[in-house]
N, C-alpha and C positions, 0 to 999 in steps of 0.2 A: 643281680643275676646269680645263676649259681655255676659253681666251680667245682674243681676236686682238686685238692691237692695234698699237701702234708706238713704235718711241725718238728716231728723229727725222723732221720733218717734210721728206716727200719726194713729188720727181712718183711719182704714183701704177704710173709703169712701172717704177719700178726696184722692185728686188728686195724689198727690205727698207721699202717703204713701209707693206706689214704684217708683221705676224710672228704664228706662234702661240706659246704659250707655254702652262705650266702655272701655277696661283697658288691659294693657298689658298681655301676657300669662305667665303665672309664669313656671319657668326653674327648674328644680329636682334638688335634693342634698338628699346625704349619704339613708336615709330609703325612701324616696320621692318617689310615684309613679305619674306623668302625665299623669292623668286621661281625655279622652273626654268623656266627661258626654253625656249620651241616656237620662235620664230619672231621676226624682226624686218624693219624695212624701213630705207630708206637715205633719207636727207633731207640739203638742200642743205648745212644745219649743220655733218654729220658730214663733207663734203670741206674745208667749211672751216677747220673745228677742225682737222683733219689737216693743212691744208698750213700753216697758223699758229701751233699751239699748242706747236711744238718745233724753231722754224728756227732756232736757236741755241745750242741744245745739244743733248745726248744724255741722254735721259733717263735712270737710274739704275732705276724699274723700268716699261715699256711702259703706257703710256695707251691705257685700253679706252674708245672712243668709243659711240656707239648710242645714239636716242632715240626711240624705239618698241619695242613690246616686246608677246608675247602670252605667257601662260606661265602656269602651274598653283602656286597657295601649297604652299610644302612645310614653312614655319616661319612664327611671329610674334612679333615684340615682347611683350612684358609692357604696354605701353598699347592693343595693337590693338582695335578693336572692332570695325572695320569688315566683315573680313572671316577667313577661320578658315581651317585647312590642306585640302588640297584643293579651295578656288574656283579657278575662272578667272577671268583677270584679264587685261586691256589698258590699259595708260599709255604716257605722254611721257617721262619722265623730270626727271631734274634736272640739270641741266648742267653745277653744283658737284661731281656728286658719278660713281664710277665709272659706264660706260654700257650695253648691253644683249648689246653683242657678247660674249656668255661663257653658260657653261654656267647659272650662275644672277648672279642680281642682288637687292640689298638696292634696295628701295623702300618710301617713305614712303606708310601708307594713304592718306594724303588728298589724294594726286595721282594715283589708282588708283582705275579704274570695272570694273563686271564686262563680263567679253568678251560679247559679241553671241551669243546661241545659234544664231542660223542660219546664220554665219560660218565658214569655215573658219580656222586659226592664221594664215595665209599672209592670207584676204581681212580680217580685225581686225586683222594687226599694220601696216595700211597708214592704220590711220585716225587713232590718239590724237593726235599733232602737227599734224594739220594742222585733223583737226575741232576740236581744240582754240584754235587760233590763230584759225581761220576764224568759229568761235564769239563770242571775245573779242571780234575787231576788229567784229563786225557789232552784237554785243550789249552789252558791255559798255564797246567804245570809243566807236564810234559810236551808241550808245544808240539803235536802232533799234527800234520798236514795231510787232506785229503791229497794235496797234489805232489807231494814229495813221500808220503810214508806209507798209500797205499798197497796192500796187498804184507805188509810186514807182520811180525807177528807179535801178537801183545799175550799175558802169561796173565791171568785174573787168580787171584789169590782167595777164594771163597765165592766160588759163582751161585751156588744156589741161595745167597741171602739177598737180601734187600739192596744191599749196593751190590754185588756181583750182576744181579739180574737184569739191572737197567745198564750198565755197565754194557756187558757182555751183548746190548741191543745195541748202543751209541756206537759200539767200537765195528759193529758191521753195518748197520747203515749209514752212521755219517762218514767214517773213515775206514771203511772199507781196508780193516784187516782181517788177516786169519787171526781168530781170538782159540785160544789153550783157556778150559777153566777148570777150576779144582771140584772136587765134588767125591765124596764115598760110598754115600748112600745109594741104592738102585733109585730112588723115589728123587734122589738129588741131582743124579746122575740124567735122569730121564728131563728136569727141569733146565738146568741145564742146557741140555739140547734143543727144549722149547725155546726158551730165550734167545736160540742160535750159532752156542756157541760150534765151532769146529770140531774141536775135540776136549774131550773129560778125559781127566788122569787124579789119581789120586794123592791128596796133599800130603796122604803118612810114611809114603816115600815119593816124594819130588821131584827131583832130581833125574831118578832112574826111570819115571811115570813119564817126565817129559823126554827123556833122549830115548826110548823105546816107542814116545809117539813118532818119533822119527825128525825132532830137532835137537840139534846141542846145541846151540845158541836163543833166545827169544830178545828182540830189539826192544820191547818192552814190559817192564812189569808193573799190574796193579795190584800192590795188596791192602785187603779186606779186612784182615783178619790179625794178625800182629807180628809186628816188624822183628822183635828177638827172636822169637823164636823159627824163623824162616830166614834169619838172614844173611847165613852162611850158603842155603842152597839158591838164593836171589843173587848172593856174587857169584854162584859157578854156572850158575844158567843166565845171567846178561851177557848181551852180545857185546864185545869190543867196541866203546863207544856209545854204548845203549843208554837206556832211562829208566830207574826204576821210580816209581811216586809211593807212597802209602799217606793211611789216613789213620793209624792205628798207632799209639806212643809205645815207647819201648820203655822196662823198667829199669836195662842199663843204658850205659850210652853204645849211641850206633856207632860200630867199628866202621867210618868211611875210609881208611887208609885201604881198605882191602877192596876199594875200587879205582885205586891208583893207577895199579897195571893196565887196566882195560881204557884208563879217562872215560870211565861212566859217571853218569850223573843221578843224583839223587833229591829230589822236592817230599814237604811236606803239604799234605793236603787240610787245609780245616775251613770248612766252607762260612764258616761265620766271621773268618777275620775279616771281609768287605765290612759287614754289617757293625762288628766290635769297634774297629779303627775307623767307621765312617772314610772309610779310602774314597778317593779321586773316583774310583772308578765302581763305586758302589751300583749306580745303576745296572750294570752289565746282568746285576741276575734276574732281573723284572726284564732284560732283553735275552736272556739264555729261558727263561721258565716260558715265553710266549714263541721262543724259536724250540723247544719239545710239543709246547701244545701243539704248533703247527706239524711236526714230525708224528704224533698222536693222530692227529685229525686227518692225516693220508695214511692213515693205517702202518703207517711206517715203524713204529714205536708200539707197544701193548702195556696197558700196566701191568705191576707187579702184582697184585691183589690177590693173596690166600684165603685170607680169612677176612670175615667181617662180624662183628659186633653190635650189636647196637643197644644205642642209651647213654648216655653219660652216667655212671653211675661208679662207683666205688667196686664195686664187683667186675666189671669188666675191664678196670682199668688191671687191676690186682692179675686178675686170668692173662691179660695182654703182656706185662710186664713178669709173667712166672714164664710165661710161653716163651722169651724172648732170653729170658737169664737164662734159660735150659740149652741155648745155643745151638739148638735141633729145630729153628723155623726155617720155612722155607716161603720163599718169599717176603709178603708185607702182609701186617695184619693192622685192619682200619673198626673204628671205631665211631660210628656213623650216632646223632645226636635227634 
């Protein structure tokens, strides 16, 4: 099959920051589904894994990166049950194990939901990673209730990217709050608003953007975007008692004594530790990925989809991953096969 991947970690202009290459097709076992891959999208992960996961050596054989994926069962496992040859299927991936950029891909069922029927390859392979993370952190970090936290207000820390934009959907249709999302651009600003949020205020003054939108408290916060540097103005604007999540490491450590006074709380998000630690409760995303489909398929949900690509190819990948380090996308950009 062929692939794209890389030997060592390089700026994304030179030459050889990808490469194609040929490699055998990998054969299912026990939960394993043999996936031919349609279509993928690019997420922040995959430039960083690339510019970090081989500045020291040279790889012996190329690391195929990708973590979204839409594509058709062509094989399964001897334990599968979940799904049979011929479904469609959308996932994240697993981050231990090879990634989406290639002709097919072995994937474990029970990190795998059925794709969206009213979707095209290109508008589903834009959603599993970010619905997925944007899910966790609302639902299962921040343990947000439709029936207790309705109508509150949650602070989105980067609304017009890729997580902000599914985000800033989940947090008004499933849990019906008033969502605040950041944004500076008129072009971001206006996205933003498509995706639904309430109100846009600007993230380069915070603070002042939210209590002149007319709150000085927000019950919760999701940031996007990185936790150092916002997280002096994330303790002045949580409510007494609030939540904040992020999904984004900080390069110091995070000052939590400075949410003492309020007894606020604070979770980290990283949607792969089900899949890394094989948790108890690993299935839960092959049942969150099939509870969006169904939020998709009533129109309730929209993807994220900016841009689209197509080809597997070295060049598109290079264009997708320059697009993305520039930290001026909006939305998702897919990469259809």
């Amino acid at each position: 099959m062929k692939a794209i991947g890389f030997k060592r970690s390089l700026p994304i202009v030179e030459q050889e920051s990808f490469i194609a290459f040929e490699t055998e097709k990998p054969t299912p076992h026990a939960h394993d589904l043999l996936v031919k891959v349609q279509a993928v999208s690019v997420n922040p992960v995959d430039y960083k894994i690339r510019q970090n996961s081989a500045k020291e050596v040279v790889l012996d054989t190329p690391k195929i990166i990708g973590w979204d994926a839409v594509g058709i069962v062509e094989e399964v496992g001897e334990a599968v049950t979940l799904f049979k040859k011929g479904d469609e299927v959308y996932y994240a991936g697993d981050i231990t194990k090879p990634g989406s950029n290639a002709d097919y891909q072995l994937i474990d069922e029970r990190i795998v939901g059925r794709k969206p029927k009213n979707l095209s390859v290109a508008e589903a392979a834009v959603i599993p990673l970010t619905g997925l993370t944007a899910w966790e952190i609302l639902f299962d970090r921040m343990r947000i209730s439709t029936e207790k936290d309705k109508g509150k207000t949650l602070l989105i820390i980067g609304g017009a990217g890729g997580m902000g934009s599914i985000a800033i959907q989940l947090a008004k249709t499933v849990a019906g709050l008033t969502v605040i999302a950041t944004a500076s651009r008129p072009e971001t600003v206006e996205w933003c608003k498509k995706m639904g949020a309430d109100v846009v205020v600007n993230h380069q003054d915070l603070v002042n953007g939210v209590h002149n939108a007319g709150f000085h408290y927000v019950d919760f916060i999701a940031d996007f975007v990185n936790t150092g540097a916002y997280w002096d103005a994330m303790v002045e604007l949580i409510k007494p008692q609030g939540h904040i999540g992020s999904i984004t490491a900080s390069s110091e450590p995070v000052a939590l004594n400075k949410l003492k006074t309020k007894s606020a709380s604070f979770s980290w998000e990283y949607m792969y530790t089900r899949s890394m630690f094989q948790t108890e409760d690993m299935i839960q995303q092959h049942h969150i990925l099939n509870q969006i489909a169904d939020l998709v398929e009533a129109e309730a949900l929209q993807s994220t989809l900016y841009l689209t690509l197509e080809g597997l190819t070295v060049e598109n990948f290079k264009q997708a991953h320059q697009l993305l380090e520039s930290g001026k996308t909006i939305g998702k950009v897919a990469i259809t096969f």
